[in-house]
N, C-alpha and C positions, 0 to 999 in steps of 0.2 A: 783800466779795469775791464774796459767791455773788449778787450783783444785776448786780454786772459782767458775770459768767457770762450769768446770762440778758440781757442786753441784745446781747450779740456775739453771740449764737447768733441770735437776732430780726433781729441785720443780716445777716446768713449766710443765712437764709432767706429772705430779701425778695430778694436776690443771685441765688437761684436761682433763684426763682421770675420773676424779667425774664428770665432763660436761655432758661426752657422756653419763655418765651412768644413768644420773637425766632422770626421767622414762616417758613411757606412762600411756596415761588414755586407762580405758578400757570400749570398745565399745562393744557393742552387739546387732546386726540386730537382729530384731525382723519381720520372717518372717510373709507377710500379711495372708496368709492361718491361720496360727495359729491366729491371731485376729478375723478374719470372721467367721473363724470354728470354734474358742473357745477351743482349742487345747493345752492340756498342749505344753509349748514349755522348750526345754532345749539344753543349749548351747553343744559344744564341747569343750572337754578342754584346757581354757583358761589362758593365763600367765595374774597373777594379779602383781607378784614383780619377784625379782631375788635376786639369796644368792646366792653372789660369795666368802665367807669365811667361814661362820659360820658352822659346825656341829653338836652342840648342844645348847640347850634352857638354857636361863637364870636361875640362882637359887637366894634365897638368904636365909640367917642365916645359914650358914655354910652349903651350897647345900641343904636343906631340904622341902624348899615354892621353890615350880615353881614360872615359868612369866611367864604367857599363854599370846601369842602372840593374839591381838584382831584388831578391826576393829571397828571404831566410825564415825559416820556423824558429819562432821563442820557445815553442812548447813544446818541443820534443817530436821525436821521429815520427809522427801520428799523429791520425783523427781519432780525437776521442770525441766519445757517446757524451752527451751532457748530463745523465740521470744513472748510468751505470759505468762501470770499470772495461765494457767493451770498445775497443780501438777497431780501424781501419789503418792499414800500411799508407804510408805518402804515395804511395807508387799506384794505389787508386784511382786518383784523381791526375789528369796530365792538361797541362796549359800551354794558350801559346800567347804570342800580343795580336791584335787583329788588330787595331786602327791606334793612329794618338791624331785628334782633333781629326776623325772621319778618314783619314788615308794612313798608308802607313810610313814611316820614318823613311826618310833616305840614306838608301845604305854606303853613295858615293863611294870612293875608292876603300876596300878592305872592309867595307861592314857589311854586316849581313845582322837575319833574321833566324834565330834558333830555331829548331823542331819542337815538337811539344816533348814538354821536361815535367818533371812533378818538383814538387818541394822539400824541401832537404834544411837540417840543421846546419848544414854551409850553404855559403854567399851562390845563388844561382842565377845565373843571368838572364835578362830576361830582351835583351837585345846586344847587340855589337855594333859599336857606332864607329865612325871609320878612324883610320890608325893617326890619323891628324888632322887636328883643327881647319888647316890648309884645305883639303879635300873633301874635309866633312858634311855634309850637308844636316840642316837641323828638321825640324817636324812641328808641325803644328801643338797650338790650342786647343786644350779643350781639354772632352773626357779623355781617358787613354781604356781602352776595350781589350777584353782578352778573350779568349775561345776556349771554353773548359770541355774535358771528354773522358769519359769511362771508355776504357776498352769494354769488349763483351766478355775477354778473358778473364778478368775483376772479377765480375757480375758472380760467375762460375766457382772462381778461387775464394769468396771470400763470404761472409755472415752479414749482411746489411740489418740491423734492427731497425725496426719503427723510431724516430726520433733525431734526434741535431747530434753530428758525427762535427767537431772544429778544430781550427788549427790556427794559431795565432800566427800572424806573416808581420816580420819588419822591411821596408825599402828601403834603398837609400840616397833617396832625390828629398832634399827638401824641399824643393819648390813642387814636388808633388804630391799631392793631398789624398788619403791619409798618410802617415809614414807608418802607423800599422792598423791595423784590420783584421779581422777574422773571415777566415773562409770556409764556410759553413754547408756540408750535405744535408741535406731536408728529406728524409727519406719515410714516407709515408706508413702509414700502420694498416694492413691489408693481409686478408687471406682471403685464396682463392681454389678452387677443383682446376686443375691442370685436365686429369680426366672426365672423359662424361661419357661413364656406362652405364646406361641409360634403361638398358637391357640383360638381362640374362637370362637364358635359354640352357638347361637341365635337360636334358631327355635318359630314359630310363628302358633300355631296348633287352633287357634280361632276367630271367629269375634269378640266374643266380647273385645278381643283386644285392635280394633280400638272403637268401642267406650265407651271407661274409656274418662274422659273429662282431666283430670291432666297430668302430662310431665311423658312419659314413661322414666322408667331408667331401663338400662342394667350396672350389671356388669361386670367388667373386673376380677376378682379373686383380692385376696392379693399381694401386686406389694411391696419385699422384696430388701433393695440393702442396701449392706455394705459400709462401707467407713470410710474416716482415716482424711477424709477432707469435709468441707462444701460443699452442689453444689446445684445446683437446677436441677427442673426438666423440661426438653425442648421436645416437641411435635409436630409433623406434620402427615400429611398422605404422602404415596407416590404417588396419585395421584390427581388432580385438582377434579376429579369426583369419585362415587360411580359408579361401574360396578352391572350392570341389566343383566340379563339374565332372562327369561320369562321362566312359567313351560312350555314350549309350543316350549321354545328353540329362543326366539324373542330377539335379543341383544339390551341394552340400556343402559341408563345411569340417573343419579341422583347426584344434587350439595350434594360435601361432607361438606358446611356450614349448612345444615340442620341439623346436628349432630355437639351435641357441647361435649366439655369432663369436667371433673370434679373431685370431688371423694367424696367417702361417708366420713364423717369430713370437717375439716378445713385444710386438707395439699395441696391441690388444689385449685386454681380459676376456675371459669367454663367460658368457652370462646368456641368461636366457631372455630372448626379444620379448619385446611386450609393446603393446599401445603408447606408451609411457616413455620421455628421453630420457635413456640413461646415460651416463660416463661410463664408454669405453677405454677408454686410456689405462694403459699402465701407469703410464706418469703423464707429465705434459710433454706433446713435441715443443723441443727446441728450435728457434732456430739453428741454423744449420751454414754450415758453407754452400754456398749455390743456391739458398732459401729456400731449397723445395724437401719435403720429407714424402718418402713412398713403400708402400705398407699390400699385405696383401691380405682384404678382408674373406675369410670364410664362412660356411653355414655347415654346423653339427647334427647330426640325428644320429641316436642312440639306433644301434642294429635294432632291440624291442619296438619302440619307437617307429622306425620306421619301416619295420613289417606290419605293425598294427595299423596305423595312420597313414601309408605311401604307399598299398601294397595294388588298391583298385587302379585300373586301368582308368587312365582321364586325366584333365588337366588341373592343378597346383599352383595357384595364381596368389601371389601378395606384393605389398610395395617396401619399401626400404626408404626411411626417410636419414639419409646420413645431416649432422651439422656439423661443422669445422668451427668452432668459436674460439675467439680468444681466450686466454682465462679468465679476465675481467669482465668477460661478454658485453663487451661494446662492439665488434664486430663480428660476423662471421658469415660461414656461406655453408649453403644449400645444396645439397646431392641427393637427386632421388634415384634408386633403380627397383625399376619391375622387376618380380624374379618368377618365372614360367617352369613348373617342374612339368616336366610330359612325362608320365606312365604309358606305353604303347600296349597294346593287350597282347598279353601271353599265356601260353598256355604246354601244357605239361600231362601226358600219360608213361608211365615208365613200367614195365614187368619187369620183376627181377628175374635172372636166369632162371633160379631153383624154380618160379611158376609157371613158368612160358607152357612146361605140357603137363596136363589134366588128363588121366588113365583113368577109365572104367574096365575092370576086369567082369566076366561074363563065365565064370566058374562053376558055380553052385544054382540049382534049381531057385534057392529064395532071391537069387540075384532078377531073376526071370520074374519069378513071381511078385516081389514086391516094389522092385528098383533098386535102384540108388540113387544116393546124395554126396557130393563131397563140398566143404568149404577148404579155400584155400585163402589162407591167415595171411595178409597184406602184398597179397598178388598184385594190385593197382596201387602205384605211389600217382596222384592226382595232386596235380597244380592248375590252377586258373585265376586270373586276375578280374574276371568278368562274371559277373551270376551266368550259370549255366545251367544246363543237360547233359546225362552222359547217356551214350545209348551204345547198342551192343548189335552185330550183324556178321552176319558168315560170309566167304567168297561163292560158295555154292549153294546152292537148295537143295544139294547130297550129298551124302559125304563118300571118301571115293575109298578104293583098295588099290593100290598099288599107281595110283596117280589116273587109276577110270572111274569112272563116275559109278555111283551102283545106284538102287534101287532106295534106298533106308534115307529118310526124309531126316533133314536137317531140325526140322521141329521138334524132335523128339525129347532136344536134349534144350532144358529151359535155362536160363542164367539168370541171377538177381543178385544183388547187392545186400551182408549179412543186416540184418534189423531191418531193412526196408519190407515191406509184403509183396511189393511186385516182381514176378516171374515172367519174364518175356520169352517165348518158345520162338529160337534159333530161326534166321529167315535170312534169305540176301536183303530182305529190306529193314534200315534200319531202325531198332526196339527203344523204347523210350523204358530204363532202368532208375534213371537216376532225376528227381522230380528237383527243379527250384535250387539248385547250389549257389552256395554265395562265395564268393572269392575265398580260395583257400589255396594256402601252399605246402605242397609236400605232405596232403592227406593219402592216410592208408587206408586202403579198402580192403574188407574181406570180402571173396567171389563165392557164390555157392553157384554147383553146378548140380544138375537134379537130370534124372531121365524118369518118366515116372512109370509106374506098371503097365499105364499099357502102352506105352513107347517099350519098355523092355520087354513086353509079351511079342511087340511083331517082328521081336529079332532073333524070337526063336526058328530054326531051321535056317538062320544064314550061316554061309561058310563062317567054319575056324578059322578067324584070321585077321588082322588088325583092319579096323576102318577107321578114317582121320578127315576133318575136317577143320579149318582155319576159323578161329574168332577174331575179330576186328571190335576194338573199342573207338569211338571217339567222343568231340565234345560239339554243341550248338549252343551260342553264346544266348541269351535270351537278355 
């Protein structure tokens, strides 16, 4: 009775001992760099089974035919996702043997060692042991090791999601443990800014600028971002307002809802910024083949808009806080850009042809006696982007006949600006007409031109004959 004892107890541990031994699956993190970067990747060497007996390969017909040990998919041509209906091609993943029991097999006469191969719903082999037993040489104990490797081609051709991509493998060594397994990609859950535009720099070196009649647009550059998972894209400014600064150093300010964002396509809604994260997204980015999605974000201003609020000379400073979140928002990442608009000062006097000349006729005695006045209805078209001065000045201090100089003083003849009270009498030095202007574009002036009685009293007794002097307008920024 007590021999019986020990013998059941000896099958009871031989029992548990195949227990412990019934194997793992093998897993392999697939670092995110090499996704994003497209990076061949290739594992370290990894225990796929264990041979705790065996030292040599099977033969058969009196040792002469190998049994090359192989490797076959149960589950079909693919890795499939564990949580969704998305697959990876076999051809992903490529392997090779590195070691059985720390070296590798010997390949004695006619055996060799395969290239790296992927896995297939046929018998693939996973060495060549030599063409007879005679020759053959066998291989160690132990783990047996294999070399796993993504091309970078993969990485590029294919959609990796966040999550366990498997593939059921059968062997066919029984003395090699497991006889199947899973082989499992680990492919992490990540979004990242591929770019970092960090900066945008706008400058604004024209009026005619401001008047295009259609919606200005600024772009932001290509806005690049990788990722392993769906997310959208979330938006705000970091301030309630647009910061002003005046070329002149004046601080102020401008609503940052006058700028709205967008992007050139359809991967954007255009909506108006605000302090506050909105969802930009049309829909969600998908993953994608090659994991990265790229978009090109814009900035809108209404023509109204931004003659009213962009028209001063100075700088246009605010931030841009982008987020890339997943759509369950457990992960995401951070993009900030500066965005610098520069106004350069500019400025604008234009006569139209019909006004360039101004005639006083000297006909009639009341001409003599009382003067004259003329206004001329929007002789000055005036832009400026800077509070200014206008002021008015002749080439000479006479006015000439025939390209000589004569006698008849340039003062005679006063110029001012219609509704204004100020009359400045004609000088080479230049006349202060126009007091305090604030940025304006494409204002019209009416010019009154005056000689008064007794400017016109001392031009009696000069020759019959035209006299002509040049007027010069300009502007002094204040």
């Amino acid at each position: 009775m007590k021999k019986m004892r020990t013998f059941l107890i000896g099958i009871f541990t031989v029992l548990c001992g195949l227990t412990v031994a019934k194997a793992q699956d093998v897993y392999l993190s697939i670092p995110e760099n090499n996704i994003f970067n497209r990076s061949e990747f290739t594992s370290l060497p990894t225990r796929v089974m264990v041979n705790a007996n065996r030292t040599n390969w099977d033969y058969v017909f009196f040792g002469l035919a190998p049994i090359a040990p192989t490797f076959t998919s149960v589950s079909g041509p693919s890795f499939t996702h564990s949580s969704s209906s998305f697959t990876l091609p076999s051809s992903t993943l490529l392997w090779q043997l590195e070691s059985m029991g720390g070296q590798l097999p010997s390949t004695g006469f006619s055996g060799s060692l395969p290239g790296f191969q992927s896995f297939s719903t046929s018998a693939i082999r996973w060495f060549e042991p030599p063409g007879s037993i005679i020759f053959g040489g066998g291989f160690n104990k132990g783990n047996i090791n294999f070399t796993f490797k993504i091309p970078g081609a993969q990485f590029a051709a294919n959609a990796y999601r966040a999550g366990n991509y498997s593939m059921d493998i059968l062997q066919n060594y029984n003395d090699f443990t497991p006889r199947n397994f899973k082989t499992i990609l680990v492919i992490p859950a990540s979004v990242r800014w591929l770019t970092t535009s960090l900066t945008k720099y706008i400058e604004i070196s024209s009026l005619n600028d401001y008047r295009i009649t259609g919606t200005r647009v600024f772009s932001l550059d290509n806005a690049e971002i990788a990722h392993t998972v769906d997310f959208n894209l979330w938006a705000k400014t970091a301030a309630t307002n647009i910061q002003f600064t005046s070329s002149k150093g004046v601080p102020g300010t401008r609503s940052i809802a006058s700028i709205k964002l967008g992007s050139n396509g359809s991967a954007l809604t255009t909506k108006a910024l605000s302090a506050n994260f909105q969802n930009f997204s049309a829909a969600n980015f998908s993953v994608v083949a090659g994991n990265r999605n790229s978009f090109t974000p814009e900035l809108y201003v209404s023509a109204e808009d931004f003659r009213n609020f962009f028209f001063e000379a100075g700088t246009y400073t605010f931030e841009l806080n982008f987020n890339a979140a997943s759509t369950d928002n457990s992960i995401n990442s951070l993009q900030n850009t500066a965005v610098q608009l520069k106004v350069l000062p500019r400025s604008e006097i234009t006569i139209p042809t019909s006004g360039r000349n101004v005639n006083f006729n000297f006909n009639t005695a009341a001409h003599y006696t009382n003067g004259q006045s003329q206004t001329i209805p929007s002789q000055i078209i005036l832009s400026n982007n800077e509070s200014f001065e206008l002021y008015v000045k002749s080439d000479e201090n006479y006015f000439k006949k025939g390209g000589l100089q004569t006698d008849i003083n340039s003062n005679i003849l006063q110029i001012g600006i219609d509704g204004s009270s100020v009359n400045a009498a004609l000088s080479k030095t230049p006349q202060k007409i126009l007091f305090n202007g604030t940025p304006v574009l494409d204002r019209e002036l009416n010019v009154t031109y005056t000689i008064l009685p007794s400017g016109a009293q001392s031009l009696v007794g000069k020759e019959n004959t035209t006299y002509s002097i040049n007027v010069y307008y300009s502007f002094t920024a204040i």
